[in-house]
C-alpha positions in Angstrom: -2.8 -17.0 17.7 -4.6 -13.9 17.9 -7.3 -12.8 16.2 -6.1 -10.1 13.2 -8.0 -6.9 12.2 -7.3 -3.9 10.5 -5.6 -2.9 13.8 -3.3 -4.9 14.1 -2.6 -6.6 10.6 0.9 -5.1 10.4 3.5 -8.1 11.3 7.1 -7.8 12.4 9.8 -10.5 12.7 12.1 -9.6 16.2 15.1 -11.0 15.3 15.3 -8.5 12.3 13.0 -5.6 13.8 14.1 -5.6 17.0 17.4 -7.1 17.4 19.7 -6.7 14.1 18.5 -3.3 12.9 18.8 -1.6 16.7 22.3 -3.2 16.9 23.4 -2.1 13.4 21.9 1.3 14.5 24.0 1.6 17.3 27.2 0.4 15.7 26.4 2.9 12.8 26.4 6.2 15.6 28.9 4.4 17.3 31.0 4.8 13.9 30.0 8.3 13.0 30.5 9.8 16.6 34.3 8.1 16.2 34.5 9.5 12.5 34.1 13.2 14.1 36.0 12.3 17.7 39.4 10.9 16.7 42.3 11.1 15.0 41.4 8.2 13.0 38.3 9.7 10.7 38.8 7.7 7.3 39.2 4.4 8.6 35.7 5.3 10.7 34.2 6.8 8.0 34.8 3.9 5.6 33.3 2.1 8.6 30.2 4.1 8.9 29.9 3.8 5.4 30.1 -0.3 5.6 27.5 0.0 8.1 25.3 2.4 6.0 26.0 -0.1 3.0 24.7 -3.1 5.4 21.6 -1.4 6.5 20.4 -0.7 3.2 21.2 -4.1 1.8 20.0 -5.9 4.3 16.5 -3.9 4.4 16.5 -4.6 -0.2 17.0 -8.2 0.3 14.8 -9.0 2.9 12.1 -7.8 1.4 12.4 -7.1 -2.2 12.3 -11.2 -2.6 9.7 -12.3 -0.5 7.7 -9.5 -1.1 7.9 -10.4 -4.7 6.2 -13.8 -4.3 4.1 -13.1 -2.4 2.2 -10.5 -4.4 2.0 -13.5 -7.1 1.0 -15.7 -5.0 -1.9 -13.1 -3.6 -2.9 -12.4 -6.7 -2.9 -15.7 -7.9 -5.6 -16.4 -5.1 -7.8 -14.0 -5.7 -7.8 -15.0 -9.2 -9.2 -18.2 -7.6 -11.8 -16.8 -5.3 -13.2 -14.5 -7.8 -14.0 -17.4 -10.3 -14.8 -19.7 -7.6 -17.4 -17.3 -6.5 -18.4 -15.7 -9.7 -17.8 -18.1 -12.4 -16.1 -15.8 -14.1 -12.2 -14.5 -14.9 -10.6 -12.5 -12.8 -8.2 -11.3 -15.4 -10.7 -9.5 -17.3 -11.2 -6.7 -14.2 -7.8 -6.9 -12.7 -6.0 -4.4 -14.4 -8.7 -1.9 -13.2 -7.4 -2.5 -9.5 -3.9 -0.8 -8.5 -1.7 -3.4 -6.3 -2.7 -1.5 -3.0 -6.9 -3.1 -3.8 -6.2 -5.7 -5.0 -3.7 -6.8 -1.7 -6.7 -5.6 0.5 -9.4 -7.5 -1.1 -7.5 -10.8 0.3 -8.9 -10.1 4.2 -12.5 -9.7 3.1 -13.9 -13.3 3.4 -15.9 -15.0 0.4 -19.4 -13.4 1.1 -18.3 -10.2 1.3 -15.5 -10.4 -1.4 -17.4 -9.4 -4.8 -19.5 -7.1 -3.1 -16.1 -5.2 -2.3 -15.2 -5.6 -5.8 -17.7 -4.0 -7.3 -17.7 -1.1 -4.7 -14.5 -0.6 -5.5 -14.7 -0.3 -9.0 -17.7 1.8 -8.9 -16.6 4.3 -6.0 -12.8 3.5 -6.7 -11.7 2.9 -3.3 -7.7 2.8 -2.1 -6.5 0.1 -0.7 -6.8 1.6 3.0 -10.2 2.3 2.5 -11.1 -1.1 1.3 -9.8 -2.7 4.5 -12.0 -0.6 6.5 -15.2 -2.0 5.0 -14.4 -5.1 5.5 -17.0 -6.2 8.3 -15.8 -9.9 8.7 -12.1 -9.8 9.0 -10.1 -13.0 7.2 -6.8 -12.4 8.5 -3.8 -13.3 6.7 -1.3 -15.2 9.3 0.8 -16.5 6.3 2.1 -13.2 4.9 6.0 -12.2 5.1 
């Protein structure tokens, strides 16, 4: 597997990014162009429209669950870590942190993970710019 970084942290699945979505894209214009080229327009607009209606529910679904979880579960984690390495509750800082830091502190590893912390609460870094000081990279292979 190869080795992630901040360049290239960003994960697709083909099947859906590269296969379903290019199809459905294609069957969509394929359904408009006919809507505005035959004699036939409301049976291929209500067609383009189905097709319009399956691109944005298949884009909610696939992500609204699994996203979901899995910003419980990372938070859940670094919950962990922080006490682990601290002692201390996490809880009592967390609310400080938007979603965006607190789902980039997960790639710095433990010895630079409080020291990030702290930075970030003092010089209230985004999430982007968080990733970008991590020196050590702990890549996240797991994520959706």
């Amino acid at each position: 597997m190869k080795v992630q970084s901040y360049q290239n942290h960003i994960r697709f699945y083909s099947p859906h990014h590269f296969i379903y979505y290019p199809v459905l894209i294609v069957f969509l214009a394929l359904s408009i162009y006919f809507t505005f080229t035959t004699t036939q327009q409301l049976i291929w607009g209500f067609i383009a429209v189905l097709f319009i209606f399956l691109f944005c529910l298949a884009y909610m679904l696939r992500q609204h669950y699994a996203l979901t979880l899995q910003n419980r579960i990372i938070k859940l984690e670094l919950r962990y870590r922080y006490f682990a390495l601290s002692g201390n509750r996490f809880e009592s800082i967390e609310h400080k942190f938007t979603d965006d830091q607190l789902f980039a502190f997960r790639f710095a590893p433990d010895n630079e993970f409080l020291g990030l912390i702290e930075r970030a609460l003092e010089e209230n870094l985004d999430g982007d710019a968080i990733k970008k000081e991590i020196k050590y990279w702990k890549g996240d292979y797991n994520r959706v």
